[in-house]
VEXVO-708514 format. One record per residue (C-alpha): residue in one letter; x, y, z; residue number from 1. Coordinates in Angstrom, 1 decimal. Layout:
% VEXVO-708514
@type=A east=X north=Y up=Z seq=NUM
...
//
This chain:
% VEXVO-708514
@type=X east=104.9 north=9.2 up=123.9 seq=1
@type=X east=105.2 north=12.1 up=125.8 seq=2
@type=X east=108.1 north=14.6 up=125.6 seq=3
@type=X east=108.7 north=16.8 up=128.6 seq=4
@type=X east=110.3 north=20.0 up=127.7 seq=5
@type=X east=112.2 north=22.1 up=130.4 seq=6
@type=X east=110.1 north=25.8 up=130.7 seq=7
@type=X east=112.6 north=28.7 up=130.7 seq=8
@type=X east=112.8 north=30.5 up=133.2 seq=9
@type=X east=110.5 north=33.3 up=133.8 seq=10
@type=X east=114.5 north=35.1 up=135.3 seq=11
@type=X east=117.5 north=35.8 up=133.8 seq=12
@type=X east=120.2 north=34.2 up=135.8 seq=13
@type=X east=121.3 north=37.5 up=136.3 seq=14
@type=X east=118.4 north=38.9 up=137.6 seq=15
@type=X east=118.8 north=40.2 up=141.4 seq=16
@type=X east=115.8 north=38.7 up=143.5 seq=17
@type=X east=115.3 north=41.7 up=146.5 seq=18
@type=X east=112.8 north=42.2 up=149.0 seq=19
@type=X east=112.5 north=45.6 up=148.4 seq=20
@type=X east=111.7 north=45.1 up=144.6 seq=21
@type=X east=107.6 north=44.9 up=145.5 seq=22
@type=X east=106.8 north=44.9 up=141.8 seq=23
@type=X east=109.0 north=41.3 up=140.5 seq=24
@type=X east=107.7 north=40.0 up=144.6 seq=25
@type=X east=103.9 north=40.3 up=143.2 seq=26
@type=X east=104.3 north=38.0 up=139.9 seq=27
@type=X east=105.2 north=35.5 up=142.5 seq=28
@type=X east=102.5 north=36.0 up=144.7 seq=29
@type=X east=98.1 north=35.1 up=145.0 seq=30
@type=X east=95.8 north=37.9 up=145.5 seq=31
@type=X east=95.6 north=36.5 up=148.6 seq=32
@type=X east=99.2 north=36.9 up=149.7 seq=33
@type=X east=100.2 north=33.2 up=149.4 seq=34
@type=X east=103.5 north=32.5 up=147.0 seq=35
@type=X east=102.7 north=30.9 up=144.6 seq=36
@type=X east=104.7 north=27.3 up=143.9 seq=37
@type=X east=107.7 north=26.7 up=141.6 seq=38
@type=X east=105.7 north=24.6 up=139.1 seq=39
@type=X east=103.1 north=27.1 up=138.0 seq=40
@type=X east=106.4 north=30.3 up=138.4 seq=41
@type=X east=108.8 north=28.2 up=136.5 seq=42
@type=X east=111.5 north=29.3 up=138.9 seq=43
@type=X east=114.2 north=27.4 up=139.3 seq=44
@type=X east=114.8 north=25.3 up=142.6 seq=45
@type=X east=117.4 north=28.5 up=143.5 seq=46
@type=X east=115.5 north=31.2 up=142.3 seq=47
@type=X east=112.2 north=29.9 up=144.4 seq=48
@type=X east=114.3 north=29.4 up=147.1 seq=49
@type=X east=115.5 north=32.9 up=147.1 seq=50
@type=X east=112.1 north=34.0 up=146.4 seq=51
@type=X east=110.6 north=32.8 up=148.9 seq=52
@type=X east=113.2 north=34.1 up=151.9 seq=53
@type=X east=112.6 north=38.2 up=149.7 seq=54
@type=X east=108.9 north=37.7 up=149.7 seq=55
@type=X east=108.9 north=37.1 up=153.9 seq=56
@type=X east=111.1 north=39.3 up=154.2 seq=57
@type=X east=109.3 north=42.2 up=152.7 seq=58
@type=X east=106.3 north=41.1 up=154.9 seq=59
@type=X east=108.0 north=41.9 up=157.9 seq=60
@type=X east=109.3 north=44.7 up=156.5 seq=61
@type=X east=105.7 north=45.8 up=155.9 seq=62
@type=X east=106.0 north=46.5 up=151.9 seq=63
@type=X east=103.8 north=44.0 up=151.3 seq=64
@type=X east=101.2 north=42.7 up=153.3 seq=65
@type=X east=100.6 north=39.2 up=154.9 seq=66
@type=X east=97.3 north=38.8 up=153.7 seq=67
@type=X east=95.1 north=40.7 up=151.3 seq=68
@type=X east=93.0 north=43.2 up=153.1 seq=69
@type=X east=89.2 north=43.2 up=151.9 seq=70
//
């Protein structure tokens, strides 16, 4: 029988996701650039949601880069 166990989240609920925090954006993203999907972050459904809107965001803002430059 297998027991599935919720995983906390890797956020406080009161954590403010921002595009301009670069440093909490690159836990959530490849070395390539791509974000990386809520069942390997643990995010919630809401917090990847809002993670994902900061993280284009700072890409056309230009703090972090579309792709990873070689």
């Amino acid at each position: 029988m297998v027991i599935n166990r919720k995983k906390a989240s890797p956020l406080n609920p009161s954590d403010i996701i921002d595009y301009k925090d670069i440093d909490l954006l690159k836990k959530f993203i490849t070395e390539q650039g791509k974000i990386l999907p809520r069942r390997s972050t643990g995010l919630t459904a809401k917090q990847q949601k809002i993670m994902t809107t900061a993280v284009k965001r700072a890409r056309i803002a230009s703090f972090i880069s579309f792709v990873n430059q070689n």
